[in-house]
N, C-alpha and C positions, 0 to 999 in steps of 0.2 A: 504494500500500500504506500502511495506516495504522503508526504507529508499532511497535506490538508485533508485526505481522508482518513488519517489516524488522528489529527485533532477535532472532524465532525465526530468520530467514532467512542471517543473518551467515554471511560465511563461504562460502554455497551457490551455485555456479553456475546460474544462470537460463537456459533458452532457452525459449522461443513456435514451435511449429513445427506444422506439420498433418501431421497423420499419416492411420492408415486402421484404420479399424476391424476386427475381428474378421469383420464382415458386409462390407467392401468400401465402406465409405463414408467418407467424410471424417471427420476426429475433431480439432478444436483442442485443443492440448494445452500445457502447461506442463512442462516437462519438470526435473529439481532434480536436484542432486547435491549433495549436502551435505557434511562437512567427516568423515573416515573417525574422529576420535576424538567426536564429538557422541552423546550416548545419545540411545538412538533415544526415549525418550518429548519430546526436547526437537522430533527431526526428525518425530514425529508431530503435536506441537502447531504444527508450522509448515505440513503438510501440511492439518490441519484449518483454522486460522487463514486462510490460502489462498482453499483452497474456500469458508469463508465467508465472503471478502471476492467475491469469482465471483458467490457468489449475491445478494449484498448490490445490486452491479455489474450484474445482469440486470434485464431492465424485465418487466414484466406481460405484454408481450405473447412474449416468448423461451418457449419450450414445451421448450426442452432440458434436461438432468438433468445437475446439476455429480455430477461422482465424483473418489473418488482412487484410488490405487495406492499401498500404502506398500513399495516396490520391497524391501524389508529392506537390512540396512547401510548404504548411502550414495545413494540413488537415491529418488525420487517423481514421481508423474504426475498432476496434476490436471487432468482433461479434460473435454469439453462431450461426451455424448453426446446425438447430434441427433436432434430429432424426424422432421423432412421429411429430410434427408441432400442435401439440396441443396445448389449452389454458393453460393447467397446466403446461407443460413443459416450454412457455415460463412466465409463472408470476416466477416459480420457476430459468428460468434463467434472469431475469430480478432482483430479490433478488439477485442473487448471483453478479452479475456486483453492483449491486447498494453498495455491502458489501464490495466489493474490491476496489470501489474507496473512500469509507468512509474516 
Protein backbone atom coordinates (compact mmCIF):
# COMPACT_ATOMS: atom_id res chain seq x y z
CA UNK A 1 0.00 0.00 0.00
CA UNK A 2 1.33 3.40 -0.83
CA UNK A 3 1.59 5.81 1.72
CA UNK A 4 -1.93 7.80 1.63
CA UNK A 5 -3.70 4.44 1.65
CA UNK A 6 -2.04 3.22 4.80
CA UNK A 7 -2.82 6.64 6.43
CA UNK A 8 -6.86 6.46 5.07
CA UNK A 9 -6.49 2.99 6.52
CA UNK A 10 -5.33 3.66 10.21
CA UNK A 11 -6.96 2.27 12.67
CA UNK A 12 -8.81 -0.58 10.23
CA UNK A 13 -8.64 -4.16 10.66
CA UNK A 14 -7.53 -5.94 7.43
CA UNK A 15 -8.40 -9.51 6.46
CA UNK A 16 -7.66 -11.30 2.64
CA UNK A 17 -10.13 -14.13 2.72
CA UNK A 18 -12.06 -15.86 -0.36
CA UNK A 19 -15.33 -15.81 -0.05
CA UNK A 20 -18.23 -16.80 -2.71
CA UNK A 21 -20.10 -15.01 -4.64
CA UNK A 22 -23.78 -14.28 -5.07
CA UNK A 23 -23.57 -17.00 -8.20
CA UNK A 24 -21.49 -19.78 -6.28
CA UNK A 25 -18.09 -18.96 -7.36
CA UNK A 26 -15.15 -18.00 -5.67
CA UNK A 27 -14.68 -14.06 -4.82
CA UNK A 28 -11.03 -12.72 -3.21
CA UNK A 29 -11.87 -10.28 -1.13
CA UNK A 30 -10.43 -7.72 1.30
CA UNK A 31 -12.43 -7.43 3.98
CA UNK A 32 -12.03 -3.70 6.47
CA UNK A 33 -13.53 -2.78 9.52
CA UNK A 34 -12.62 0.57 10.26
CA UNK A 35 -12.57 2.56 13.58
CA UNK A 36 -16.64 3.10 14.76
CA UNK A 37 -15.84 7.17 15.25
CA UNK A 38 -14.17 7.74 11.48
CA UNK A 39 -16.77 9.75 9.08
CA UNK A 40 -17.48 7.75 6.74
CA UNK A 41 -16.25 10.11 3.71
CA UNK A 42 -12.66 9.43 5.29
CA UNK A 43 -13.73 5.30 5.36
CA UNK A 44 -14.86 5.89 1.69
CA UNK A 45 -11.65 7.52 0.44
CA UNK A 46 -9.87 4.56 1.94
CA UNK A 47 -12.35 2.11 0.22
CA UNK A 48 -11.77 3.96 -3.18
CA UNK A 49 -7.83 4.48 -2.49
CA UNK A 50 -7.83 0.49 -2.10
CA UNK A 51 -9.41 -0.54 -5.14
CA UNK A 52 -7.37 1.74 -7.00
CA UNK A 53 -4.21 0.48 -5.67
CA UNK A 54 -6.15 -3.52 -6.97
CA UNK A 55 -6.26 -2.15 -10.06
CA UNK A 56 -3.06 -0.37 -10.37
CA UNK A 57 -1.66 -4.02 -8.99
CA UNK A 58 -3.52 -6.11 -11.85
CA UNK A 59 -1.49 -6.89 -15.06
CA UNK A 60 -3.07 -6.64 -18.65
CA UNK A 61 -3.74 -9.84 -18.84
CA UNK A 62 -6.31 -10.24 -15.34
CA UNK A 63 -9.81 -9.85 -17.05
CA UNK A 64 -11.52 -9.52 -13.43
CA UNK A 65 -13.54 -6.23 -12.37
CA UNK A 66 -12.15 -4.64 -8.88
CA UNK A 67 -15.45 -3.55 -6.90
CA UNK A 68 -16.38 -2.36 -3.58
CA UNK A 69 -18.98 -2.45 -0.91
CA UNK A 70 -19.10 0.59 1.31
CA UNK A 71 -20.73 -1.89 4.02
CA UNK A 72 -22.12 1.78 5.96
CA UNK A 73 -20.80 2.51 9.52
CA UNK A 74 -17.74 0.58 10.20
CA UNK A 75 -17.27 -2.28 7.43
CA UNK A 76 -15.96 -2.43 3.49
CA UNK A 77 -15.40 -5.09 0.97
CA UNK A 78 -13.07 -4.78 -1.88
CA UNK A 79 -13.37 -7.75 -4.16
CA UNK A 80 -12.13 -9.23 -7.55
CA UNK A 81 -15.19 -10.21 -9.36
CA UNK A 82 -13.96 -13.07 -11.67
CA UNK A 83 -14.10 -13.56 -15.11
CA UNK A 84 -13.56 -17.49 -15.69
CA UNK A 85 -14.44 -18.24 -11.67
CA UNK A 86 -11.82 -20.79 -11.67
CA UNK A 87 -9.40 -22.04 -9.12
CA UNK A 88 -6.41 -20.59 -10.61
CA UNK A 89 -7.91 -17.25 -11.37
CA UNK A 90 -8.85 -16.95 -7.84
CA UNK A 91 -5.56 -18.24 -5.89
CA UNK A 92 -3.82 -15.83 -8.42
CA UNK A 93 -6.32 -13.13 -7.32
CA UNK A 94 -6.04 -13.96 -3.80
CA UNK A 95 -1.93 -13.25 -4.28
CA UNK A 96 -2.49 -10.30 -5.68
CA UNK A 97 -4.87 -8.79 -2.67
CA UNK A 98 -2.64 -10.46 -0.32
CA UNK A 99 0.48 -8.39 -2.17
CA UNK A 100 -1.39 -5.08 -1.98
CA UNK A 101 -2.12 -5.07 1.55
CA UNK A 102 1.51 -6.30 2.55
Amino acid sequence: MNAMTKKLMKGAQVAVALGESQYGTAEPRIELRFPRDLHYRARKAALLALAAEVEMASGPSDSWCVQLVDGNYETGVVYLELADGTGDEAKRGMALLGSVVA
